[in-house]
N, C-alpha and C positions, 0 to 999 in steps of 0.2 A: 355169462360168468361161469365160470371151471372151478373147480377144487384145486387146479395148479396155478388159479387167479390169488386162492388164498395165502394170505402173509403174515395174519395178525389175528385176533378176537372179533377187530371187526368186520374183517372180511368174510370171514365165517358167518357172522353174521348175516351179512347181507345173501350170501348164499343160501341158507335156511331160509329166510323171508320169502327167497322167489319160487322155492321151494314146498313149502307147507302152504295149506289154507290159514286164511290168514288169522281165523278165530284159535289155529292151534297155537300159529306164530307168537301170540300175541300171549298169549296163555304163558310162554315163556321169558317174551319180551315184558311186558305189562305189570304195572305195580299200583299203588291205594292210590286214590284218590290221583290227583294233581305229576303226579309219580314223582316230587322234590327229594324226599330218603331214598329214591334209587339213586338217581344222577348225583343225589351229594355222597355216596357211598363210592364212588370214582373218582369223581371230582375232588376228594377231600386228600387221593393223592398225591395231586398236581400243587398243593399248595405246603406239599416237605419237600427238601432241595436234597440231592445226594451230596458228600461232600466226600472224594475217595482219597487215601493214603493210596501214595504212589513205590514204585518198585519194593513191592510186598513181594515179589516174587510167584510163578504158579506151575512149581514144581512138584509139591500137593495139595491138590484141589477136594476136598469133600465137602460135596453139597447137600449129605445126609443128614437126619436129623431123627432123634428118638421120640415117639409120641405115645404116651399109656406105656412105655415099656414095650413096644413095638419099633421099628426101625421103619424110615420112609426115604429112598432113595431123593429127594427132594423134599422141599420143606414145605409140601403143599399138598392137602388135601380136598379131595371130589366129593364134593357135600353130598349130604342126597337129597334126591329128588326126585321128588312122585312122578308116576305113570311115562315114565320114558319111552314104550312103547309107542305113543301116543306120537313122537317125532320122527321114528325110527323103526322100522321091524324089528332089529336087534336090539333096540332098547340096553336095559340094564347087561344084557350079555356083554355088549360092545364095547360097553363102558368096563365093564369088569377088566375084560381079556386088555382094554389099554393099560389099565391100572397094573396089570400083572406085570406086562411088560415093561414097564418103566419103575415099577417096583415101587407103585404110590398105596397111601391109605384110599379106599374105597367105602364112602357112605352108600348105607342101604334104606329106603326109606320104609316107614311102614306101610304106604302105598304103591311099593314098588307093583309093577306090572311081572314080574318072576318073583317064585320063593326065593326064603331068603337060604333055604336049606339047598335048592338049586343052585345058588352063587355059592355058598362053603364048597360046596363039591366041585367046582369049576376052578377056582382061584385060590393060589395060597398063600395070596398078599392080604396084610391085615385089612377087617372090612369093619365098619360101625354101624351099627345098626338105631337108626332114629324113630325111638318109640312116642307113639302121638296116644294121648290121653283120648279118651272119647267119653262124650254123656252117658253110654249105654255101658255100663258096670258089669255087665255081661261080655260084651264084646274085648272091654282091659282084661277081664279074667281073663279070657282065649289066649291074651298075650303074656300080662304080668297080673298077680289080681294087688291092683295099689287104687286111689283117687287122686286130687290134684291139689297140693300144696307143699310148705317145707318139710313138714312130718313125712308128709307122702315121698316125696325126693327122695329122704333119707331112709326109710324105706327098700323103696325100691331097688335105689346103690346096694341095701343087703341084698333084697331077693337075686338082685343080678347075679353078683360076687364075683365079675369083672371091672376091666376097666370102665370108668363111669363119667360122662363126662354130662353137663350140660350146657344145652344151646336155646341162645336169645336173653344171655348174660348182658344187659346196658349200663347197669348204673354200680358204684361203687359197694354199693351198699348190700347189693345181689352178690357179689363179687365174694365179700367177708362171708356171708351166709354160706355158700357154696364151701368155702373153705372150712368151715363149722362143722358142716355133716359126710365132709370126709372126700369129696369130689376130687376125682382125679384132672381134672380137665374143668376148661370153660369155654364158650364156642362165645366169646363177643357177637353179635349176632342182630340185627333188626328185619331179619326173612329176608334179606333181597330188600327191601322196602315196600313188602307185600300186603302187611298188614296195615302198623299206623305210619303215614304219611308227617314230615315234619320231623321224626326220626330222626336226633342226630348221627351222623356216620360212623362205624364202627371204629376206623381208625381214627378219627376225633377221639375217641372216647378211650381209647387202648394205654396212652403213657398214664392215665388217673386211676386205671385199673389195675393195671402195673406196680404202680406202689404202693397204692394199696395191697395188693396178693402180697406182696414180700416174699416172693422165690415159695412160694407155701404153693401152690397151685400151676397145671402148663396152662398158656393161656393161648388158645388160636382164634386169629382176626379173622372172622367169615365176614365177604361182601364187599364188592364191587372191584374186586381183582382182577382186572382186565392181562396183564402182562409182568414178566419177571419181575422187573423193578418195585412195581408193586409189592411183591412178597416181601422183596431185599428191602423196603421200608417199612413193612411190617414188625423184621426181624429185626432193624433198626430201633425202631420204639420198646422193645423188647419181649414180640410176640414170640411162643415157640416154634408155630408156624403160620402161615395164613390156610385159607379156604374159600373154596369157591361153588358154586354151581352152574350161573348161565355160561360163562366159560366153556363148560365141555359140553352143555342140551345145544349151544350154537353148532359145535362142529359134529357133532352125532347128529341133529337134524341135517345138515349140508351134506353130510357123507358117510355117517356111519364107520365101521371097521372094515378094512379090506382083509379078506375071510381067502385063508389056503382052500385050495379043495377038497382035503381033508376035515380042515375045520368046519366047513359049511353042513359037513352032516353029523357033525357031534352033539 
């Protein structure tokens, strides 16, 4: 299998597989327990029907979309995701440099494998930065000095004093809270289905969050976004955009970024 074999999410896939060993593979593939909140985060889908209005016309087409007050040439953002190295040489580089050129949002994670002060300098398409709490009160100084609850949230969104968004937003109730202490954003979100398993699907869960928010909040569907349509059902329930991660660690392990000669010593 070739990279000119590739056609979809899943073929990619399957490229990366034959590709990495297999405990990296997996590392990417792999979710809790039974892995049911992965495959229902796909599969929940397949069970909304598109229904299109015909001779609309596509004389202009924009498939842009504003997110934090940033603008993303498509309606879709590259979540982040720790140690991409680990699949790729170029790692977060490669991701960046695609991101640029297609002119998407780019998540950064706090375990990314490059600074995050090395990708500002690289790229000048908007990037997010996904900061992870840790038990060592020491180590959150280094980053923001907050600890872990609602107080703390709100908080934090000041110390930031950007756009602010949080992610692993499930239940309605988080929803209202978020929109209390001033959050720009919500990242529906259950990890990939990394953590707890049985997880209902994010887009299950997206039209109840929805009205609840009442246009008070952007709301992005992260998880198990395999292909366009996806997203355009996203948007349909009334996400502002969707978001992904194995998506692109699939084709960054398969193949990475094809690098000018130029580029390869920058």
């Amino acid at each position: 299998m070739h990279l000119s074999d590739c056609h979809n999410i899943d073929d990619f896939r399957r490229l990366a597989r034959r590709r990495l060993p297999w405990p990296v593979f997996d590392y990417i593939d792999g979710a809790a327990d039974d892995e049911i909140a992965m495959r229902r985060n796909t599969d929940a889908f397949a069970d909304c029907d598109l229904v299109p209005d015909v001779l609309a016309g596509v004389a202009d087409i924009d498939t842009s979309v504003t997110v934090m007050g940033h603008k993303s040439a498509l309606p879709m953002i590259l979540s982040p995701t720790a140690l991409q190295r680990l699949f790729h040489w170029q790692g977060e580089r490669a991701v960046a440099r695609a991101a640029e050129k297609f002119g998407l949002w780019f998540g950064i994670s706090s375990l990314s494998t490059i600074s995050i002060e090395e990708i500002a300098a690289m790229v000048s398409t908007p990037k997010m930065f996904q900061f992870y709490y840790h038990k060592d009160r020491g180590l959150n100084r280094s980053m923001l000095e907050v600890g872990l609850d609602w107080k703390m949230a709100e908080q934090l969104r000041e110390d930031w004093g950007g756009g602010f968004c949080l992610k692993g937003i499930m239940s309605v109730a988080d929803a209202r809270r978020a929109v209390e202490i001033g959050a720009d954003a919500i990242m529906i979100s259950n990890h990939g289905g990394g953590q707890l398993d049985d997880s209902r699907a994010p887009f299950d869960q997206l039209p109840e969050i929805v009205d609840a928010a009442g246009g008070e909040i952007e709301i992005i569907c992260d998880g198990g976004v395999r292909r366009g349509t996806h997203v355009l059902k996203a948007l349909s329930a009334g996400a502002t955009c969707a978001s992904g991660g194995r998506l692109y660690l699939y084709a960054l392990a398969a193949a990475g970024l094809a690098l000018t000669r130029s580029s390869c010593g920058s």
